[in-house]
C-alpha positions as CSV (number, residue, x, y, z in Angstrom):
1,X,-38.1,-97.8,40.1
2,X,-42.0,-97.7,39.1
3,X,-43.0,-99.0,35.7
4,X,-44.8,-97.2,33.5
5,X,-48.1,-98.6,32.3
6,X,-48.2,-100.8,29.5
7,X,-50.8,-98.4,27.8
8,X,-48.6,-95.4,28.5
9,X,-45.4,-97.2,27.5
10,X,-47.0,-98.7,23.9
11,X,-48.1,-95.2,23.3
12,X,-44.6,-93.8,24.0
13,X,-43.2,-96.4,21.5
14,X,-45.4,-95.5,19.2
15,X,-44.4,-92.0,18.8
16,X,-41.0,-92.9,18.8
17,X,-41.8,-95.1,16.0
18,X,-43.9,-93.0,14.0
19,X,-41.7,-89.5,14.9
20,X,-38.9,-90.2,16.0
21,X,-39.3,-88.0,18.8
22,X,-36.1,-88.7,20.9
23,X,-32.4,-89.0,19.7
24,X,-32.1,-93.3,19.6
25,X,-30.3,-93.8,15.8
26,X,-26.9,-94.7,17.2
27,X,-26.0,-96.4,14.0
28,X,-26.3,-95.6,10.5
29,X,-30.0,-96.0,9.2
30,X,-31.1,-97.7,5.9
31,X,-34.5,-95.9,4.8
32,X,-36.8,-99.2,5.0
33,X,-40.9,-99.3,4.2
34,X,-40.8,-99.2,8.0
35,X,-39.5,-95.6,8.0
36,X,-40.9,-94.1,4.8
37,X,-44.6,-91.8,4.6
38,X,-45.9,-91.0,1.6
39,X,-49.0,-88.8,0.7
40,X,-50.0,-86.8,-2.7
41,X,-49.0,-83.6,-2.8
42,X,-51.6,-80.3,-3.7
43,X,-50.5,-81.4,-7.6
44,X,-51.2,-84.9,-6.7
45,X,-54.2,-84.4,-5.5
46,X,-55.2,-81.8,-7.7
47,X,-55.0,-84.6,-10.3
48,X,-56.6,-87.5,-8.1
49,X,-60.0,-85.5,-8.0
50,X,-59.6,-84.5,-11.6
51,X,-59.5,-88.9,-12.4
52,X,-62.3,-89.3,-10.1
53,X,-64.0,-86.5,-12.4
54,X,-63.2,-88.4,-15.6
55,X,-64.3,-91.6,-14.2
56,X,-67.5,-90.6,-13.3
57,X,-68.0,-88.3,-16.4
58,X,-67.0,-91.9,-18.4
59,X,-69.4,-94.0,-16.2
60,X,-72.0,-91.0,-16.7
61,X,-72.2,-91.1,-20.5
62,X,-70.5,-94.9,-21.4
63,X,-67.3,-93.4,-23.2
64,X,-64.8,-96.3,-23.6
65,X,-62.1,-93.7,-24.5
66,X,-63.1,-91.9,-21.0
67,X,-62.4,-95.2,-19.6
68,X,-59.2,-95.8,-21.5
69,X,-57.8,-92.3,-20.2
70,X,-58.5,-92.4,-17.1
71,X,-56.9,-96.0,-16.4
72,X,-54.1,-94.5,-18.2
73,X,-53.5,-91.6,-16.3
74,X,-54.0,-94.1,-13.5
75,X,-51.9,-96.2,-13.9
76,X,-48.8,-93.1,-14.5
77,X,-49.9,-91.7,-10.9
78,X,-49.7,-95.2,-9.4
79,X,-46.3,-96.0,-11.1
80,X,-45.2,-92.4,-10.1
81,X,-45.4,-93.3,-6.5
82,X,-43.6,-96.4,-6.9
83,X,-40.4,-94.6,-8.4
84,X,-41.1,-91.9,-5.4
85,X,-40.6,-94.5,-2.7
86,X,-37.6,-96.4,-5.1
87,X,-35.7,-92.6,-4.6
88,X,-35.5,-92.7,-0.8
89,X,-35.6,-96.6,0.1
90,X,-32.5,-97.9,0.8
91,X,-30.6,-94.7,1.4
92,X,-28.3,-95.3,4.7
93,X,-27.7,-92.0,6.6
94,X,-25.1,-91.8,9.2
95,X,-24.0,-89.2,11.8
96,X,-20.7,-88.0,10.9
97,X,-19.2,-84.3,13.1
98,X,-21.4,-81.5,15.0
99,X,-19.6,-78.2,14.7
100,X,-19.3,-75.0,17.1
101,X,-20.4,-71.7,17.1
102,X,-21.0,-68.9,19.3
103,X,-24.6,-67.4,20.3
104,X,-26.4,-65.8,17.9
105,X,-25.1,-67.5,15.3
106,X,-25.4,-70.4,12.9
107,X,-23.9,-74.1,13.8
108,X,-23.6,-76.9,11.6
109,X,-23.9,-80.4,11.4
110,X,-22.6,-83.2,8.9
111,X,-24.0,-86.5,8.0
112,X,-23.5,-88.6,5.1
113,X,-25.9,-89.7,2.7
114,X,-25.3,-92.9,0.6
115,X,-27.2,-94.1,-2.3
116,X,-26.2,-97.9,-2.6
117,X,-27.0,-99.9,-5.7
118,X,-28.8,-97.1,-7.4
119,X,-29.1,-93.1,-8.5
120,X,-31.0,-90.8,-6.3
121,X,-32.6,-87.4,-7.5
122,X,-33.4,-84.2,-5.7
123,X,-33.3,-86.0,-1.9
124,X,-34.3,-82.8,0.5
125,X,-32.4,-83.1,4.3
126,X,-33.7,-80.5,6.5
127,X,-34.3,-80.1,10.0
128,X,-36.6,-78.2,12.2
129,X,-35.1,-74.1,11.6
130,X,-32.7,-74.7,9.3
131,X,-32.4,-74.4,5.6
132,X,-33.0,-77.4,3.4
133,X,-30.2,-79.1,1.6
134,X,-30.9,-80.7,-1.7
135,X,-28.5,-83.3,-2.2
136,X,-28.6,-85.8,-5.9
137,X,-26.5,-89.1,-5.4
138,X,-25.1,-91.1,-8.3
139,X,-25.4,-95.2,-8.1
140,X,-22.6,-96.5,-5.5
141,X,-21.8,-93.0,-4.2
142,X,-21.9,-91.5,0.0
143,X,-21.9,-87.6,0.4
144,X,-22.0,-85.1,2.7
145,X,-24.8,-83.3,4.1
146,X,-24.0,-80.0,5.9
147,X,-27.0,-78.5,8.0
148,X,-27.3,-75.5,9.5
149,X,-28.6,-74.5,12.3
150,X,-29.8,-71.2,14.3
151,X,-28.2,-71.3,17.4
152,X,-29.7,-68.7,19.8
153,X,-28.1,-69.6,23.3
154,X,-24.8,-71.2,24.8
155,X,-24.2,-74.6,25.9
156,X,-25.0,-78.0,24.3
157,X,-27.5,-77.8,21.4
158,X,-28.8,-81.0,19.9
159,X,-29.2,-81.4,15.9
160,X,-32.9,-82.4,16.6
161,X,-34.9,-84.5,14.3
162,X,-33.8,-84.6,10.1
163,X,-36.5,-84.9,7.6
164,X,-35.3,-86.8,4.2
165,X,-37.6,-86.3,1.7
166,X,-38.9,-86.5,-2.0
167,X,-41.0,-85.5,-4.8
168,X,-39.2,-87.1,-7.4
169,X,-40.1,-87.7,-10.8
170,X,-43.2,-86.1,-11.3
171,X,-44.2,-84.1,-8.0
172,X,-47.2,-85.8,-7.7
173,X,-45.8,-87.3,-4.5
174,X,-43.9,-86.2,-1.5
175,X,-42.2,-89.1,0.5
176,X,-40.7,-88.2,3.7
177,X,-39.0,-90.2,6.1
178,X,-37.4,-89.3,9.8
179,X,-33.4,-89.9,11.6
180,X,-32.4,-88.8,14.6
181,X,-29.2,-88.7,15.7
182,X,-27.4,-87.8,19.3
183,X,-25.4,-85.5,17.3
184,X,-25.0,-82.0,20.0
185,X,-22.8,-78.8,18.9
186,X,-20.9,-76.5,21.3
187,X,-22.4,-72.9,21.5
188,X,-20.2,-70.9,22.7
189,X,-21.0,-67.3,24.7
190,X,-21.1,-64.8,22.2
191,X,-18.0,-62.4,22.7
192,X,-18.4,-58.4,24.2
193,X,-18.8,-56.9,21.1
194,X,-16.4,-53.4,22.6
195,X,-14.6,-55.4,25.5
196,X,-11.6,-53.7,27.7
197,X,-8.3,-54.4,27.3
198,X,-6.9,-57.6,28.4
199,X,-6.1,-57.6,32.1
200,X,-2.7,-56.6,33.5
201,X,-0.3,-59.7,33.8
202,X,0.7,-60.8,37.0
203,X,4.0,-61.5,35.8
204,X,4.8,-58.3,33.8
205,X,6.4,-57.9,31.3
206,X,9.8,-59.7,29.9
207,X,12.0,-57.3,27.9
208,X,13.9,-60.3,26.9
209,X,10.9,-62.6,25.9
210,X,9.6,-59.4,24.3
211,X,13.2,-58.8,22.4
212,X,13.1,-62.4,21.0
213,X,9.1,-61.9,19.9
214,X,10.4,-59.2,18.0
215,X,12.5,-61.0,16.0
216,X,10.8,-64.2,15.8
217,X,10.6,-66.0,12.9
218,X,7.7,-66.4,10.4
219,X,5.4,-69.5,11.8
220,X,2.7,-69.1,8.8
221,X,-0.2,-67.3,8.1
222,X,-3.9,-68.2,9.2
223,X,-7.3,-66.2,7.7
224,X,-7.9,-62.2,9.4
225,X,-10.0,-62.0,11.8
226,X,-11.0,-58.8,12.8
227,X,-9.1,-57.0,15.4
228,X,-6.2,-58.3,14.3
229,X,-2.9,-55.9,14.9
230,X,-2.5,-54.1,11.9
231,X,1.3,-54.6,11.6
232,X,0.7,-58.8,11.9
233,X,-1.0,-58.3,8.6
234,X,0.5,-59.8,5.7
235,X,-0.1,-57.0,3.1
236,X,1.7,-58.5,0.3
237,X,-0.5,-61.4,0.3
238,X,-3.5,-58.6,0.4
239,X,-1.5,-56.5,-2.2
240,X,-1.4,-59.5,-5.1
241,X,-5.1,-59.8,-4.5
242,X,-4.9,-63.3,-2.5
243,X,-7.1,-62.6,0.2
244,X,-6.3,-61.2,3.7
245,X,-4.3,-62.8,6.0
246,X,-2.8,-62.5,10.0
247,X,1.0,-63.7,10.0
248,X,2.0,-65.9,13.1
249,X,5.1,-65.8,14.6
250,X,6.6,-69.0,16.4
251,X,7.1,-68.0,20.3
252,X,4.9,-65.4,22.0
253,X,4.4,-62.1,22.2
254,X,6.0,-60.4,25.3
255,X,2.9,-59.5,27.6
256,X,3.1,-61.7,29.5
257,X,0.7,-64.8,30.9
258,X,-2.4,-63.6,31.9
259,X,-5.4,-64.9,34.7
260,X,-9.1,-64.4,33.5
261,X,-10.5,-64.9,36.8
262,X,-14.7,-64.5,37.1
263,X,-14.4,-62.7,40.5
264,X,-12.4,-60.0,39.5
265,X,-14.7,-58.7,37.0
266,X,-16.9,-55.6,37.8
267,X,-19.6,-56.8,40.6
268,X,-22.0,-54.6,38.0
269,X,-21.7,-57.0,35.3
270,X,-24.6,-59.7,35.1
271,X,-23.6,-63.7,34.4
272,X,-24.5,-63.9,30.1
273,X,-22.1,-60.5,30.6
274,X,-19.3,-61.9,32.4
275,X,-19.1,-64.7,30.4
276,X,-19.1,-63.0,27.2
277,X,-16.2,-60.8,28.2
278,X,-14.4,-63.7,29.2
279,X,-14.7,-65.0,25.9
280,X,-14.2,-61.6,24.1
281,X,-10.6,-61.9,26.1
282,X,-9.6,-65.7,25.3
283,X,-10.5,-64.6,21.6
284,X,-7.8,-61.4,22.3
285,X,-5.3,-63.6,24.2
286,X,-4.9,-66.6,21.5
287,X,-4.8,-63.8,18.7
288,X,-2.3,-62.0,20.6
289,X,-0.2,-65.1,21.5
290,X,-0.5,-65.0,24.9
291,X,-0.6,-68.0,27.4
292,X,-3.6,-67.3,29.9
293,X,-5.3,-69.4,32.2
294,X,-9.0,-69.2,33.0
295,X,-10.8,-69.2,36.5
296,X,-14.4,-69.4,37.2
297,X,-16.5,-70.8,40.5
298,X,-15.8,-74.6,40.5
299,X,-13.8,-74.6,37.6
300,X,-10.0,-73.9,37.2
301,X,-8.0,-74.0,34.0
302,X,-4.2,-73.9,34.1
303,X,-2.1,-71.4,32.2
304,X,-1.9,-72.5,28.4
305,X,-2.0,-72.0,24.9
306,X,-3.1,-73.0,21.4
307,X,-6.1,-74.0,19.5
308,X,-6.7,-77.2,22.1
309,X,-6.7,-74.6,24.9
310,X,-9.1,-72.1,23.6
311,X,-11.1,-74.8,22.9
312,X,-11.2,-76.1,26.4
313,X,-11.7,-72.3,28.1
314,X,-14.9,-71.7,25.3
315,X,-16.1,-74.8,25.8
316,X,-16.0,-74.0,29.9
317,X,-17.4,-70.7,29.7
318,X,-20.7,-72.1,27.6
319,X,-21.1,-75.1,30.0
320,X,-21.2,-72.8,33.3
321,X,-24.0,-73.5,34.9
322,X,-25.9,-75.6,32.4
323,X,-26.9,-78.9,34.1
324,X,-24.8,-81.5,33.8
325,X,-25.8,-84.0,31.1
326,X,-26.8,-87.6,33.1
């Protein structure tokens, strides 16, 4: 394999150094000097050129008390951005869980921020198109940090470069410093917003599974989502005011397993289109209790059920025909 030139390849490390550019903090990260940038901000240097003002105005006219204020004021701006670079060195930051969302929507991302042998105030975390988190750490302590993110498209979506940054005490200041971790969420397809019914099953119907889903007992209670039947509702719950709820039943309901299989879907429909069907119908088959198994070119998921199972079908469906990762 050709080597790049050393010119090329000290430039590249450069920017990696400088901007952290690419995803290479595998471990937790201690904010050093190394890592942290610092400049004034518009107050900061609002009141640099107002010094240099008094200075020369001082040197202009011999005012010792000119002098005296100046090197006063001075001295707080220069002390100020000391404490500025105290609030952000020594901060470790590690990656700790990327979430999963469906297109169009918002993912988020956790890391954990901890502040060592000392207190930290107003520390911003933010990334590229997300909002900012401001985050204040007592002495000793680690938090979490949830970001979130726009996510536009299925498949894999990386967390991208996080800014930590501060204008602590007296904004005259703004230190900044860069992570980046290979932290990558799960978009899923977003779901047909007025899909079809679920497919017929292939194994129709079972009176006597059906009879026994009937009177199944109780298994608990998860949060409404909507489309929910309206008789799995558990209106007392809604009635005393405690929030709304969908009532699961241990077994399954008596329609049946069912096949999502890509090739028997309208030869109308485009790919993004077939693919968010099939995930408007593993959203209707897990809420309904209903086993299903998933088929799409190359890929093959057996008949199953439960949260581990949805999982795996939504995380198939966003990863058709998105390069593999290498």
């Amino acid at each position: 394999m050709a080597t790049l030139p050393l010119s090329t390849s000290w430039f590249a490390r450069a920017k990696q150094r400088f901007w952290r550019l690419a995803p290479s903090d595998r471990e937790p990260v201690i904010l050093r000097h190394s890592r942290i940038y610092i400049l004034p901000t518009r107050r900061g240097f609002a009141l640099i050129a107002t010094l240099v003002v008094m200075l020369l105005t001082a040197m202009n006219y011999a005012l010792s008390l000119g002098y005296a204020m100046t090197f006063v004021a001075a001295g707080m701006v220069a002390a100020a951005l000391l404490a500025t670079f105290r609030n952000l060195a020594g901060i470790a930051s590690a990656p700790v869980a990327a979430g999963e969302a469906f297109a169009g929507g918002e993912v988020t991302f956790t890391l954990s921020l901890a502040s060592r042998d000392r207190e930290r105030t107003g520390i911003v975390v933010s990334t590229s198109d997300g909002a900012p988190e401001v985050i204040d750490l007592p002495a000793d302590a680690t938090r979490p940090v949830v970001l979130s993110v726009v996510a536009p498209r299925r498949g894999p979506q990386p967390l991208g470069r996080v800014t930590l940054s501060s204008n602590f005490p007296l904004g005259l200041w703004r230190g900044w410093a860069y992570v980046h971790f290979p932290l990558t969420a799960c978009i899923y397809p977003a779901p047909e917003t007025a899909p079809p019914p679920l497919p017929t099953s292939r194994l129709g119907i079972d009176p006597q599974r059906a009879a026994r889903a009937a009177d199944a007992e109780l298994g608990g209670l998860r949060d409404y989502e909507r489309g929910d039947p309206h008789n799995r509702i558990a209106w007392k719950a809604v009635a005393r005011g405690g929030g709304w709820y969908t009532k699961q039943f241990e077994g399954g309901s008596g329609g049946g397993a069912l096949d999502l299989d890509w090739s028997e879907l309208p030869p109308g429909l485009d790919e993004e289109s077939r693919l968010s069907r099939l995930t408007a119908w593993v959203l209707a088959a897990e809420r309904e209790t209903r086993a299903f198994g998933l088929r799409l070119p190359g890929v093959l998921l057996a008949r199953g059920q439960g949260a581990g199972h949805r999982r795996a079908a939504l995380t198939a469906l966003a990863s058709f025909g998105q390069p593999k990762p290498t």
